[in-house]
C-alpha atoms as a printed R data frame, in Angstrom:
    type eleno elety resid chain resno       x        y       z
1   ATOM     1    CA   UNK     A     1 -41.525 -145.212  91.278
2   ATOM     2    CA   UNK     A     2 -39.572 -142.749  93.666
3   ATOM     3    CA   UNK     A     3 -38.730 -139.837  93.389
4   ATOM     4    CA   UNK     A     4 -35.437 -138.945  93.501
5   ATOM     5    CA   UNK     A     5 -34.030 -137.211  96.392
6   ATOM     6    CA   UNK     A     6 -31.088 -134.745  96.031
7   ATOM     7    CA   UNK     A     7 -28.220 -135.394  98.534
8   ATOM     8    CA   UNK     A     8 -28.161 -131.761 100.214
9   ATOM     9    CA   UNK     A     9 -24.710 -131.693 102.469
10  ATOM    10    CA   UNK     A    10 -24.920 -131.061 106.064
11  ATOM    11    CA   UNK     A    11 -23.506 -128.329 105.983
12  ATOM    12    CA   UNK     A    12 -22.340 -125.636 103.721
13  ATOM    13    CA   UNK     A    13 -19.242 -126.271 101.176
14  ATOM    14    CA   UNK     A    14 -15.920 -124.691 102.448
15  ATOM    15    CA   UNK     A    15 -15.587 -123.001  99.354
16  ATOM    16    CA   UNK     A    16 -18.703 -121.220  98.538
17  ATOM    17    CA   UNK     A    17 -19.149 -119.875 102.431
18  ATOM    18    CA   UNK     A    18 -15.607 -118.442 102.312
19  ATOM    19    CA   UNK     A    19 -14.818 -117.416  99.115
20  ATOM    20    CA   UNK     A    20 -16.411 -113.895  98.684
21  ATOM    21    CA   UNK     A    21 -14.268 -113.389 101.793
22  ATOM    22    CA   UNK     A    22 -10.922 -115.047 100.602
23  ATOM    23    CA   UNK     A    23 -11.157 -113.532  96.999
24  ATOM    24    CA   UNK     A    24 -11.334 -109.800  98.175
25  ATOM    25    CA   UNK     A    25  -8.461 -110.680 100.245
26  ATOM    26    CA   UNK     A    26  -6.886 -112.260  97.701
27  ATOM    27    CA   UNK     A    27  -7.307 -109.316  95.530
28  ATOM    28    CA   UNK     A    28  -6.253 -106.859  98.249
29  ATOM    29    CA   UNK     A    29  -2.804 -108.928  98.756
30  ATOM    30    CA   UNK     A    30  -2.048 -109.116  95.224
31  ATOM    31    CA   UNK     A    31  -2.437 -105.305  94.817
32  ATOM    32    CA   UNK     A    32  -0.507 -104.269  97.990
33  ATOM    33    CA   UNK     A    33   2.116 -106.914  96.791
34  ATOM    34    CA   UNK     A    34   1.925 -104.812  93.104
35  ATOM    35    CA   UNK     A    35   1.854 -101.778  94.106
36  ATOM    36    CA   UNK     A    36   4.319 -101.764  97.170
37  ATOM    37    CA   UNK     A    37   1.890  -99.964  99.478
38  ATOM    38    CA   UNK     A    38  -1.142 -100.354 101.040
39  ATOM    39    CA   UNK     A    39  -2.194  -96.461 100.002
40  ATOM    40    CA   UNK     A    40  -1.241  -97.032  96.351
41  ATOM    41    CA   UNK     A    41  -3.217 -100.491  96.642
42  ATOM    42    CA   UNK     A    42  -6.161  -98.312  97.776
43  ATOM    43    CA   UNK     A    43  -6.105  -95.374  95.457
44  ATOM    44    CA   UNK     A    44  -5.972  -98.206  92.654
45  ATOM    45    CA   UNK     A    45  -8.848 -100.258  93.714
46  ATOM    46    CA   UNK     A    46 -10.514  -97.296  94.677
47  ATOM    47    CA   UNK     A    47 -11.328  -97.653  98.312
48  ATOM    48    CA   UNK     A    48 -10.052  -96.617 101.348
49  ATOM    49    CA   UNK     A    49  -6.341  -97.795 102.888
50  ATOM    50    CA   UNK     A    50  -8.922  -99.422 106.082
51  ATOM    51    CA   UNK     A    51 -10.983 -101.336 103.877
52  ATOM    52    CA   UNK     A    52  -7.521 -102.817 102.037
53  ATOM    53    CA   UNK     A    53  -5.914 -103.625 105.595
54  ATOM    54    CA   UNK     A    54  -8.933 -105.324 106.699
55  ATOM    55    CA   UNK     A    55  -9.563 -107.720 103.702
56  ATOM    56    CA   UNK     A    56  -5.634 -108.050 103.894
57  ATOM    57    CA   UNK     A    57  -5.801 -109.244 108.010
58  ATOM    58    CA   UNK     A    58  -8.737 -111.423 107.232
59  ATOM    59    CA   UNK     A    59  -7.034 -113.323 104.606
60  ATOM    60    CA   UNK     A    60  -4.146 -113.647 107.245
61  ATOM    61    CA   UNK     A    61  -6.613 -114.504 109.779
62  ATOM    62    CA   UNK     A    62  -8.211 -117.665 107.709
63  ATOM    63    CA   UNK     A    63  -4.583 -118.549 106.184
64  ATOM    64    CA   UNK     A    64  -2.867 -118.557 109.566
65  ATOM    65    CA   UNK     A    65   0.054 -116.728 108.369
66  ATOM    66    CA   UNK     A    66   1.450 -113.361 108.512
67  ATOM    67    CA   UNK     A    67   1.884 -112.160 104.907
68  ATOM    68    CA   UNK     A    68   3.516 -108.856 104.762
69  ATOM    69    CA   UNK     A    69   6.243 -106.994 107.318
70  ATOM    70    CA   UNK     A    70   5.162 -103.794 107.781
71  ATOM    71    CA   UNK     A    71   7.126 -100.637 108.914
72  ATOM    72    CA   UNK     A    72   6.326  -97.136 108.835
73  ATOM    73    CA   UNK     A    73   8.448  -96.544 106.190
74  ATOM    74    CA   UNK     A    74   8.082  -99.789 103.954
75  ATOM    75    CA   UNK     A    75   5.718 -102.514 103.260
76  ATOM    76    CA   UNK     A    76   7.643 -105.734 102.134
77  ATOM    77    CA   UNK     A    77   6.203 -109.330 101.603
78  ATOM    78    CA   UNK     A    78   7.167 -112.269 104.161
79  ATOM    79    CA   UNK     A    79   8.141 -115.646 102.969
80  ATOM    80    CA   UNK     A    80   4.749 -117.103 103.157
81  ATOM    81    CA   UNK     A    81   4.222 -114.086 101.534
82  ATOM    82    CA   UNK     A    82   6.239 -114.743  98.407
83  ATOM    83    CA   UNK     A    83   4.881 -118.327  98.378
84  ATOM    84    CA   UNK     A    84   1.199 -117.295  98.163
85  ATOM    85    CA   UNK     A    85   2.011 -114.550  96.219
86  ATOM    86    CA   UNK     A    86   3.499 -116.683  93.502
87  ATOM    87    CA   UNK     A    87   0.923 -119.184  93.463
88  ATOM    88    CA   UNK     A    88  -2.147 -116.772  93.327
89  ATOM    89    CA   UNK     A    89  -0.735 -114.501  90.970
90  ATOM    90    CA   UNK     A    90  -1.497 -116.553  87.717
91  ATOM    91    CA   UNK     A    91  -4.719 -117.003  88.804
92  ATOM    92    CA   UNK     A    92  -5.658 -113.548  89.524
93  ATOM    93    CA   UNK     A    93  -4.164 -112.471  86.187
94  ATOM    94    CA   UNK     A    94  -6.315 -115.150  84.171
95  ATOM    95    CA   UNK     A    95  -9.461 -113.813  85.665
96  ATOM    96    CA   UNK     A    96  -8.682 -110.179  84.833
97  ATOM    97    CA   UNK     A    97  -7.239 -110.957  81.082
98  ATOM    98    CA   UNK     A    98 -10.860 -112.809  80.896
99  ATOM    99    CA   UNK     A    99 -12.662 -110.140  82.075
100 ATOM   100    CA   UNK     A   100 -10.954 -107.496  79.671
101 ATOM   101    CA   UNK     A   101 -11.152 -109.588  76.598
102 ATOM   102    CA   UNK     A   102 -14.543 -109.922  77.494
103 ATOM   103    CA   UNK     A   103 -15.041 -106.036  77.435
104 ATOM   104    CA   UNK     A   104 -13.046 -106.038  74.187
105 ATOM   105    CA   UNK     A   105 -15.324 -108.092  72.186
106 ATOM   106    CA   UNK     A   106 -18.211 -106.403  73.724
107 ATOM   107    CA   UNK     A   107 -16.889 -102.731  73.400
108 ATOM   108    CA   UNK     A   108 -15.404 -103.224  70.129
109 ATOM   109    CA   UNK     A   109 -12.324 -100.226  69.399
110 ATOM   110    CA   UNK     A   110  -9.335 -100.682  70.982
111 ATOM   111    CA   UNK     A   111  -9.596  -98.995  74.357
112 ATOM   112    CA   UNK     A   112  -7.445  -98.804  77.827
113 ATOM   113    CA   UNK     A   113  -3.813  -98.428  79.115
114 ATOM   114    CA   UNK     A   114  -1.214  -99.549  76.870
115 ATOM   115    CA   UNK     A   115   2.366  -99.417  79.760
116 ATOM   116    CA   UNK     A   116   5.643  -99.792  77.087
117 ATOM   117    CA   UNK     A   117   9.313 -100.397  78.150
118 ATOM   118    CA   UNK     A   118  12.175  -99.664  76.211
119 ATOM   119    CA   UNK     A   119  15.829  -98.916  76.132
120 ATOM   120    CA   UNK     A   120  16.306  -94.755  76.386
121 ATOM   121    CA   UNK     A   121  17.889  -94.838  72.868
122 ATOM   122    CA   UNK     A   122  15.690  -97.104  70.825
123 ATOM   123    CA   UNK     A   123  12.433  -95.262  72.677
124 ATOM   124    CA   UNK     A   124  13.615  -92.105  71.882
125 ATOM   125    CA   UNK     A   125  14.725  -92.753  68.095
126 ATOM   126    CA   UNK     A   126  12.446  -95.307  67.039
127 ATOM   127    CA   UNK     A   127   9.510  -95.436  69.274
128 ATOM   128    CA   UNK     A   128   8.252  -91.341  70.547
129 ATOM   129    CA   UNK     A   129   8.229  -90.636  66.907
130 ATOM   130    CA   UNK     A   130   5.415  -93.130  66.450
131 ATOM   131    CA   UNK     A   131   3.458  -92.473  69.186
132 ATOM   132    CA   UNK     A   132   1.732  -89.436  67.748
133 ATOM   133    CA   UNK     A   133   0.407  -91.431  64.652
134 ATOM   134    CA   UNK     A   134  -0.529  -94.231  66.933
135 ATOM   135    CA   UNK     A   135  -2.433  -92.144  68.812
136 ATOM   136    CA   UNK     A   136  -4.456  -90.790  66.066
137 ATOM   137    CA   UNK     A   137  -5.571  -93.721  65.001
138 ATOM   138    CA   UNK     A   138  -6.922  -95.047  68.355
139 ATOM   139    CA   UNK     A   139  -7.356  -92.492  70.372
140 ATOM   140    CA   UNK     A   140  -9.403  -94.403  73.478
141 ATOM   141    CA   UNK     A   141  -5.315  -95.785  73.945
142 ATOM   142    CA   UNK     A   142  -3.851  -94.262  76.469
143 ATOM   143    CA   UNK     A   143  -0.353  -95.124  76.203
144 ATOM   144    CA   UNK     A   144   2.401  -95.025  78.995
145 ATOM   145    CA   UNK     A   145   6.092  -95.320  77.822
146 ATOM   146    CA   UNK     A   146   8.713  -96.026  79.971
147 ATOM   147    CA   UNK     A   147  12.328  -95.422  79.361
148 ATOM   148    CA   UNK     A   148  14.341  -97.997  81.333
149 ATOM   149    CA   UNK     A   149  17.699 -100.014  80.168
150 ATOM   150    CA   UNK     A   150  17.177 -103.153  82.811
151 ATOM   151    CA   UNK     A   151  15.057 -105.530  81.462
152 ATOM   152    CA   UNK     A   152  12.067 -105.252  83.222
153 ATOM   153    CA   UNK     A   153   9.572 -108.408  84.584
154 ATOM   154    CA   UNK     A   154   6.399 -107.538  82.039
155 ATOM   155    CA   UNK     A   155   4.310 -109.904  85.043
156 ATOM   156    CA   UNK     A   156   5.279 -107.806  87.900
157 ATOM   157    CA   UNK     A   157   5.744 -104.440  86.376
158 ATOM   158    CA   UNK     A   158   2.511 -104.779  84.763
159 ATOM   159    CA   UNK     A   159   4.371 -104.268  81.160
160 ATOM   160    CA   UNK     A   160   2.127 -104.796  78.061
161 ATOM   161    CA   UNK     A   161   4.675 -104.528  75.751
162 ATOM   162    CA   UNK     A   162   8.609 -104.379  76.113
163 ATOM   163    CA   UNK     A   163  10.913 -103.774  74.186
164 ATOM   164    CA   UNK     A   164  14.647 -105.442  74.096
165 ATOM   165    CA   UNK     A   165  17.786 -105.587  72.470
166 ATOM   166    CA   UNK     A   166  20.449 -107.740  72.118
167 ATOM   167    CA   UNK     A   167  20.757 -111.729  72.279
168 ATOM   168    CA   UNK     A   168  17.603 -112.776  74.161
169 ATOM   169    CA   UNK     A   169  17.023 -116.184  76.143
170 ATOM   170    CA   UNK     A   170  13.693 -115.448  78.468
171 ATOM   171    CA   UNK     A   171  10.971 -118.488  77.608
172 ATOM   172    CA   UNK     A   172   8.544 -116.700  80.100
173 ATOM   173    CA   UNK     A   173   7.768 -114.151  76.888
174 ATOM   174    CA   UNK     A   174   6.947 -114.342  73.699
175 ATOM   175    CA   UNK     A   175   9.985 -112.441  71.141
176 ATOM   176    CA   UNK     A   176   9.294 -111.129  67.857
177 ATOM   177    CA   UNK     A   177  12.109 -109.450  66.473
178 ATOM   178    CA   UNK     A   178  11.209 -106.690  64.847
179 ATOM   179    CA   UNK     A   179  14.921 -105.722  62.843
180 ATOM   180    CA   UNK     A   180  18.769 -106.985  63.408
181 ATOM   181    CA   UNK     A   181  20.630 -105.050  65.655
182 ATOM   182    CA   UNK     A   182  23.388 -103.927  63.632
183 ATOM   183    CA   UNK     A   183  26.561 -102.856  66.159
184 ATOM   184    CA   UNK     A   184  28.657 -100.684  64.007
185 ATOM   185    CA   UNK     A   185  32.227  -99.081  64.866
186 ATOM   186    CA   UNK     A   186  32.145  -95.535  64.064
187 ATOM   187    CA   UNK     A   187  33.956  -92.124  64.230
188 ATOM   188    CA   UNK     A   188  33.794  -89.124  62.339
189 ATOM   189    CA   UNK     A   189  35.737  -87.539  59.617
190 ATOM   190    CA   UNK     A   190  37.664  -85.685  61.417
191 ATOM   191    CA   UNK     A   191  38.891  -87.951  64.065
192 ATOM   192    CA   UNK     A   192  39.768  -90.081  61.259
193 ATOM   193    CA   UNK     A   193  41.916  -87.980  59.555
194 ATOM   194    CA   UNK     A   194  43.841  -87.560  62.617
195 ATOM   195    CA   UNK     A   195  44.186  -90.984  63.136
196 ATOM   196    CA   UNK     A   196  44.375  -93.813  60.598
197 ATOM   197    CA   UNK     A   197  41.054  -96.236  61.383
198 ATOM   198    CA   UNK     A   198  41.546  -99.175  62.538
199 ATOM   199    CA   UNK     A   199  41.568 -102.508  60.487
200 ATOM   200    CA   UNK     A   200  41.673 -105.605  63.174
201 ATOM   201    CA   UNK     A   201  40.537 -105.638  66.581
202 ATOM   202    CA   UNK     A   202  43.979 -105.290  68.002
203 ATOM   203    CA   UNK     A   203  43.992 -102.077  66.966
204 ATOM   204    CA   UNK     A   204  41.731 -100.690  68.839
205 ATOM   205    CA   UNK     A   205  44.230 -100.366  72.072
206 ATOM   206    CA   UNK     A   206  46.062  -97.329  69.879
207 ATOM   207    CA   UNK     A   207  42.723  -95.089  69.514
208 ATOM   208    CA   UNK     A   208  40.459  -93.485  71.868
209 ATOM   209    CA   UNK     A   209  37.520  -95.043  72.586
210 ATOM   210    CA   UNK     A   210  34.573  -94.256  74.395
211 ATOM   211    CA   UNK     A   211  32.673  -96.199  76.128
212 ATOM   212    CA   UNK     A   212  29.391  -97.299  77.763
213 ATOM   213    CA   UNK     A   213  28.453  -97.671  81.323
214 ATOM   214    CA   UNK     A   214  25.488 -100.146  81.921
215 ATOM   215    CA   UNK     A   215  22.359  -99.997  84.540
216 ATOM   216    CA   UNK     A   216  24.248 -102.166  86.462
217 ATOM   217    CA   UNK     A   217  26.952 -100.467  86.754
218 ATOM   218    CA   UNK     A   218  29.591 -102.586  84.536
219 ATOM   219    CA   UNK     A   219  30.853 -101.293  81.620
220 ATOM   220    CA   UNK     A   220  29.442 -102.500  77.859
221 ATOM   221    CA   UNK     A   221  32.135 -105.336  76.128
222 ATOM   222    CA   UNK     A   222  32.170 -104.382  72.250
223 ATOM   223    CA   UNK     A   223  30.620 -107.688  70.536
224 ATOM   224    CA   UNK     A   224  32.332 -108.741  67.010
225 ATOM   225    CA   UNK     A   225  32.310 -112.328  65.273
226 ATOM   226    CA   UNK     A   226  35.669 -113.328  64.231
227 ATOM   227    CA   UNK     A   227  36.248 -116.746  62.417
228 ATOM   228    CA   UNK     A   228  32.322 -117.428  62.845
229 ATOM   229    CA   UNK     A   229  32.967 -116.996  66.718
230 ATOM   230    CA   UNK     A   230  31.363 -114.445  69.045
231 ATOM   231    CA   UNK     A   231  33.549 -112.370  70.539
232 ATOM   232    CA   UNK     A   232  33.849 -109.497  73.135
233 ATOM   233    CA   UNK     A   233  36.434 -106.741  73.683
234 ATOM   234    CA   UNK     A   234  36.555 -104.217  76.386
235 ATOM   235    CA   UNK     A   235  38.767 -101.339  74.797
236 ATOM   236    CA   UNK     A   236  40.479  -98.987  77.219
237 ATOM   237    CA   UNK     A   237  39.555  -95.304  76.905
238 ATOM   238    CA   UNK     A   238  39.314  -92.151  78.754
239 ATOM   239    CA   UNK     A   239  35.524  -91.629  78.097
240 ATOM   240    CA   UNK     A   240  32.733  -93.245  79.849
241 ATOM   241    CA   UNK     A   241  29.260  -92.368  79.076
242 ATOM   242    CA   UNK     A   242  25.887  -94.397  79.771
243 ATOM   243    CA   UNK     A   243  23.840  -92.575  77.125
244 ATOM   244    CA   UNK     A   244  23.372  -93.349  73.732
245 ATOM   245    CA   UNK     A   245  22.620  -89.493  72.733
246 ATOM   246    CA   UNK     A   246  25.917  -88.445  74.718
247 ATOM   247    CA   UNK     A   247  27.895  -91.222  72.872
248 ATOM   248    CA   UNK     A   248  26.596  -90.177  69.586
249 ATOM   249    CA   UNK     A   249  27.665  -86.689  70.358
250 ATOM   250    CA   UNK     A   250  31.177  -87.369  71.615
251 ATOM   251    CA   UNK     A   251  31.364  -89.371  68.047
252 ATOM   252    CA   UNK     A   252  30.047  -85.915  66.441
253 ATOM   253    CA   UNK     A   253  32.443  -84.442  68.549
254 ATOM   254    CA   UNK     A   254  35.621  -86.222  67.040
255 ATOM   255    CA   UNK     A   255  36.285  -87.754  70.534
256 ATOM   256    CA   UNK     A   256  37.261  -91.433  69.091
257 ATOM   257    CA   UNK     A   257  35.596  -94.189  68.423
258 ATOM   258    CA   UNK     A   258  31.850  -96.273  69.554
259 ATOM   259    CA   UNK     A   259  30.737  -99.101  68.876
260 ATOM   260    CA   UNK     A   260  26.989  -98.339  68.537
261 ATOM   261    CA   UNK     A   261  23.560  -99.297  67.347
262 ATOM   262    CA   UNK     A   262  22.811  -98.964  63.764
263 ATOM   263    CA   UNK     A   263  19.303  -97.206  64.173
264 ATOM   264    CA   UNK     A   264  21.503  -94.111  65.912
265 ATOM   265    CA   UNK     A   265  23.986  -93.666  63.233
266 ATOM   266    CA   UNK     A   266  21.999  -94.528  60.283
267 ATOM   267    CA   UNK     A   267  21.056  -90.905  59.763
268 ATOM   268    CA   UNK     A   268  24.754  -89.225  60.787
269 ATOM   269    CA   UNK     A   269  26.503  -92.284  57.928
270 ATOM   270    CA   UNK     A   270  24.045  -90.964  55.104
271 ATOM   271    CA   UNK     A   271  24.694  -87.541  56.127
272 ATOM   272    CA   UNK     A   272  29.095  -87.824  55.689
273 ATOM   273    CA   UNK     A   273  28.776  -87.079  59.606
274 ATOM   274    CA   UNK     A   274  30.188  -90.918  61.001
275 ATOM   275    CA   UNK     A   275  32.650  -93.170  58.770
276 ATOM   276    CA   UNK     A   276  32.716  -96.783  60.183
277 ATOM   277    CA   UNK     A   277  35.354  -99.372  60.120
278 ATOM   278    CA   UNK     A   278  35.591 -102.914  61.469
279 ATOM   279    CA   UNK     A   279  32.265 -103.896  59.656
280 ATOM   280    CA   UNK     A   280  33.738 -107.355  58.412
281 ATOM   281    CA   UNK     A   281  33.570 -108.109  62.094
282 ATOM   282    CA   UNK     A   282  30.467 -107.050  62.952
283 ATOM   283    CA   UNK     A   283  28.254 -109.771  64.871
284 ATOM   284    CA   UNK     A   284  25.049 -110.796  63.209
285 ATOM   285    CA   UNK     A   285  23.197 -112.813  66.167
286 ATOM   286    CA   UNK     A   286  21.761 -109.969  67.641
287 ATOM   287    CA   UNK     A   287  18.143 -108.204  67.527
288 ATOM   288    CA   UNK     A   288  15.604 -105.732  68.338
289 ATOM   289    CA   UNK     A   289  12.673 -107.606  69.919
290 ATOM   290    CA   UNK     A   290   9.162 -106.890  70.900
291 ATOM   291    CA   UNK     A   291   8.328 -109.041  73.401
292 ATOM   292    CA   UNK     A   292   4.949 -109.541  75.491
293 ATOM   293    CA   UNK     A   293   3.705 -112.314  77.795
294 ATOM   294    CA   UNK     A   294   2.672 -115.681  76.498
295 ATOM   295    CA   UNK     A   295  -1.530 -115.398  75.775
296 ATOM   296    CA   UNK     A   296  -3.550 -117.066  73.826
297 ATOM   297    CA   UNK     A   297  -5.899 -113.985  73.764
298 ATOM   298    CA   UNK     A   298  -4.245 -110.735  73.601
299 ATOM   299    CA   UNK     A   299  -6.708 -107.556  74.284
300 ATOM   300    CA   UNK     A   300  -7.308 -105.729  71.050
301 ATOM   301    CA   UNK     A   301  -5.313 -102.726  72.330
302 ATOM   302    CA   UNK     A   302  -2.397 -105.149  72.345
303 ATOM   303    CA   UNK     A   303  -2.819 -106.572  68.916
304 ATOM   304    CA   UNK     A   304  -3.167 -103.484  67.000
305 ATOM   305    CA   UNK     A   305   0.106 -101.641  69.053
306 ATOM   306    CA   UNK     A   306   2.035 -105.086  68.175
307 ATOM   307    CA   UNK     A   307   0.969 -104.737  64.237
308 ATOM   308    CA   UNK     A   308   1.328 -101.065  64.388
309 ATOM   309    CA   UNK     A   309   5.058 -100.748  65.281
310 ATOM   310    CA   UNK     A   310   6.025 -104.104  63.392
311 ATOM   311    CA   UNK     A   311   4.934 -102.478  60.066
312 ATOM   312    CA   UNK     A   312   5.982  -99.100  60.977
313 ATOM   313    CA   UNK     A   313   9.528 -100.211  62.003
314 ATOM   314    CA   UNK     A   314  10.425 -102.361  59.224
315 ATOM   315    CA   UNK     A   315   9.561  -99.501  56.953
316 ATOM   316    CA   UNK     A   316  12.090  -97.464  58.760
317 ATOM   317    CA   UNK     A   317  15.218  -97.073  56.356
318 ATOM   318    CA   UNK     A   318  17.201  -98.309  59.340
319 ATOM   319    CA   UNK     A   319  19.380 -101.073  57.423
320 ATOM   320    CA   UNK     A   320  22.824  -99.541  57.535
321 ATOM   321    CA   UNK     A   321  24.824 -102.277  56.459
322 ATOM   322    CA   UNK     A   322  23.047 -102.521  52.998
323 ATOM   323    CA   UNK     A   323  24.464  -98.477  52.614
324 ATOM   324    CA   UNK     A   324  28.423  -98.822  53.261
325 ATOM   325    CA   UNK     A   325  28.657  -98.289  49.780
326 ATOM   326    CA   UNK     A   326  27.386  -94.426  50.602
327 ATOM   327    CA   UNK     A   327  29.849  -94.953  53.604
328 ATOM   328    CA   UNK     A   328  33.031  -96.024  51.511
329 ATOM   329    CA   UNK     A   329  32.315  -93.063  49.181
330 ATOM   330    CA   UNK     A   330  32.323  -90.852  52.017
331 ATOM   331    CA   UNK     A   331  35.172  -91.899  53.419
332 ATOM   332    CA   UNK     A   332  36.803  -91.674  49.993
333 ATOM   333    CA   UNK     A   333  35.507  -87.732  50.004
334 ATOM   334    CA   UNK     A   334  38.493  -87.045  53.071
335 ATOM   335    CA   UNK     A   335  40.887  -89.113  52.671
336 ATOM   336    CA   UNK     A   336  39.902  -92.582  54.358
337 ATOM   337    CA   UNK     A   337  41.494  -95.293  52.429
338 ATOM   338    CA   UNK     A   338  38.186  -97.512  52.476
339 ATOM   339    CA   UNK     A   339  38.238 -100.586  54.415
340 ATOM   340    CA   UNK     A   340  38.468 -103.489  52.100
341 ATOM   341    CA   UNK     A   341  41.462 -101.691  50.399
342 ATOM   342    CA   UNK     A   342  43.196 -100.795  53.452
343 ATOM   343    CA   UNK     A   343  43.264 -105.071  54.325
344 ATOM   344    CA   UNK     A   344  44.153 -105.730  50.993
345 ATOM   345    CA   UNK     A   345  47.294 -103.399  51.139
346 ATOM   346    CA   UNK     A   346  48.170 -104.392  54.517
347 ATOM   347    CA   UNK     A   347  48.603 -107.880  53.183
348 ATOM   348    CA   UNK     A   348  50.925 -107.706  50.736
């Protein structure tokens, strides 16, 4: 009997004599695509801006194709660029999420960079507060919150967690909402003993009302739900602001009327600061969500910020609308015909 022989190829397999050399490329590209720079891709692989452009004109060399357009002001991807990009990216990221879940089962605590978005307003009430107890519970976390109100891409700006608010329709993440996003119409005593609150939407031409100027420049409709319908106003008013701590103050103020978050006048209703009206309009399709990309496998540092802020914000007393009661009596205190009598009055 024979022995067998193994076929041994003629010559060496395309893949295994060029890919050390294509995957540091590969690696190189994707960070000076990242990072927006060749000298930020070096300081965060840790070698020098030469060894970064090489890899990066070798990978060029074997693709035949020119991949970035480069300026000695700006580095900016070409559109075989984007292409590539986009089709190595997943790949590149499933290597590195193996690699840390790897070193999370073998390390064991919770350890690394944990980079959070949020809204200014909901990461300065809700979230900075818990980031001191986080911390002391795992303190190899080293945790990076930024304060942002455009949604950002959690793939591209390398986001672990994000936070959003609002109606959300983005399959690319996964959205876990974490409490509803009550909008409440508020003012404070003061202004509304000057002027009598108002009791439909239609009213809201005759007061002043201040209002909210977005990222992108347009200004924030008010959302309601009339007749089981969504619906957005746009009230006129001589007061623009496009932060949620100014609004809150103008409201303070006596300036007129918001239409604001619950979680930033929870504390100023209990306190007989704010009086709200238009709450049987108040839409009830919206949410604050905690959203991170679609893994099977989420690193431990992850899992245990996820868990952490779930159970520490739905221990929050943030539920306004289960307190108008305290809000009625408070409007009783001044004056303020409550709301629910006010209808009932205007009806006969």
């Amino acid at each position: 009997m024979s022995a067998v022989t193994p076929l041994v190829p003629d010559r060496q397999d395309p893949l295994s004599s060029s890919f050390s050399a294509s995957y540091a490329g590969v690696v190189a590209f994707i960070t000076v695509a990242t990072e927006g720079s060749f000298a930020r891709a070096a300081d965060r692989l840790g070698v020098g801006r030469s060894a970064v452009s090489r890899s990066v004109q070798k990978l060029e060399g074997q693709l035949g194709a020119r991949l970035f357009s480069r300026t000695t002001r700006s580095t900016s991807l070409t559109s075989e660029g984007e292409v590539f990009f986009e089709n190595c990216r997943p790949g590149v990221e499933r290597i590195l999420q193996a690699l840390e879940e790897m070193r999370d089962l073998r390390d064991g605590p919770p350890r690394g960079q944990l980079r959070i978005s949020s809204p200014h307003g909901f990461g300065r009430k809700v979230l900075a507060p818990l980031m001191g107890e986080f911390r002391l519970r795992y303190p190899d976390i080293a945790i990076e919150l930024l304060l942002d109100e455009r949604p950002m891409d959690l793939a591209v700006d390398r986001i672990d967690v994000a936070f959003r608010e609002g109606r959300l329709d983005d399959s690319q993440v996964i959205a876990k909402q974490l409490i509803p996003m009550q909008m409440m119409v508020c003012a404070s005593p003061e202004y509304a003993r000057r002027h009598p609150l108002p009791t439909s939407l239609d009213e809201l031409s005759a007061h002043a009302c201040i209002n909210r100027r977005l990222s992108n420049g347009r200004l924030d409709s008010w959302n309601f739900k009339v007749d089981g319908h969504a619906s957005s106003v746009m009230p006129s008013g001589d007061i623009v602001l496009n932060d949620d701590d100014l609004i809150l103050q103008a409201l303070l103020d006596g300036q007129g009327l918001a239409q604001m978050p619950g979680y930033q006048v929870c504390d100023a209703l209990r306190d007989g600061k704010l009086v709200t009206c238009l709450n049987h309009f108040a839409p009830d399709d919206r949410g604050h969500y905690l959203c991170y990309l679609s893994r099977k496998q989420l690193p431990k540092r992850i899992r245990v910020f996820i868990d952490f802020v779930t159970q520490q914000v739905r221990a929050m007393n943030l539920d306004c609308a289960a307190e108008m009661t305290h809000v009625v009596h408070a409007n009783a205190a001044i004056g303020v015909q409550p709301q629910h009598e006010r209808v009932a009055v205007a009806a006969q």
